[in-house]
C-alpha positions, 0 to 999 in steps of 0.5 A: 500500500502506497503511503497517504501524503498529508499535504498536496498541492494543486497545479495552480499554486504550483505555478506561484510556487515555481514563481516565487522560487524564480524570485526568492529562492528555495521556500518553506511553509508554516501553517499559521495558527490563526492568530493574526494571520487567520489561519492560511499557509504561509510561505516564506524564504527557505530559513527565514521562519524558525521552526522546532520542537513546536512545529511539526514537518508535514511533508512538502510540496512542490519540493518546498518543506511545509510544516504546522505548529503542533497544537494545530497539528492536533486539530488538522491531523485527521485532514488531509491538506491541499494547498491552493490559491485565491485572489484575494490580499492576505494579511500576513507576510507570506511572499504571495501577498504582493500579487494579489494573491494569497495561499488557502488550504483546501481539506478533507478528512482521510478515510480508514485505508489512508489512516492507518498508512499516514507518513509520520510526522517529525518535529521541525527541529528533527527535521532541520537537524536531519536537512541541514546543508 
């Protein structure tokens, strides 16, 4: 049985991804927690969120490491996430945000099958640790 992926991505964030790396170089992640940013992927330089040992590391995207604060991570882990994009001005400072665009999360609850071989997760630290260049 394939393993199920906790995050995917469409094709049309795809493209801003691809955009945004031609630009900024290598990104990452974090699902924001809601607090002033609403709750709504955010996407930043590679290195420029700090992650650890309250974050944990979902699985990537587009080649772009996506992780989520584990309090949150709580709450979603029964979900699937699939990030997209929306037109539309977010409040936060995901690099999207100049284009009018913003980055939203799409879910659906897994089922049984996809349940019982979901990817582990790690925490951010685990993962920077074992990611470092």
């Amino acid at each position: 049985m394939r393993p199920t992926e906790r995050v995917l991505v469409t094709p049309e964030a795809i493209k801003i991804i691809r955009q945004l790396r031609k630009e900024h170089g290598e990104l990452m992640f974090h699902q924001s927690g809601g607090c002033c940013d609403g709750s709504q992927p955010m996407c930043f330089e590679k290195g420029e969120f700090k992650v650890g040992e309250s974050d944990v590391y979902l699985g990537d995207i587009d080649g772009c490491a996506f992780f989520m604060g584990r309090d949150q991570f709580e709450y979603w882990k029964h979900t699937q996430l699939n990030v997209d994009i929306s037109p539309g001005r977010g409040s936060s400072f995901s690099l999207e945000i100049p284009l009018g665009l913003r980055f939203i999360i799409r879910s659906r609850l897994f089922n049984d099958d996809e349940t019982s071989s979901l990817i582990p997760v790690i925490s951010g630290e685990e993962y920077i640790q074992k990611n470092q260049n």
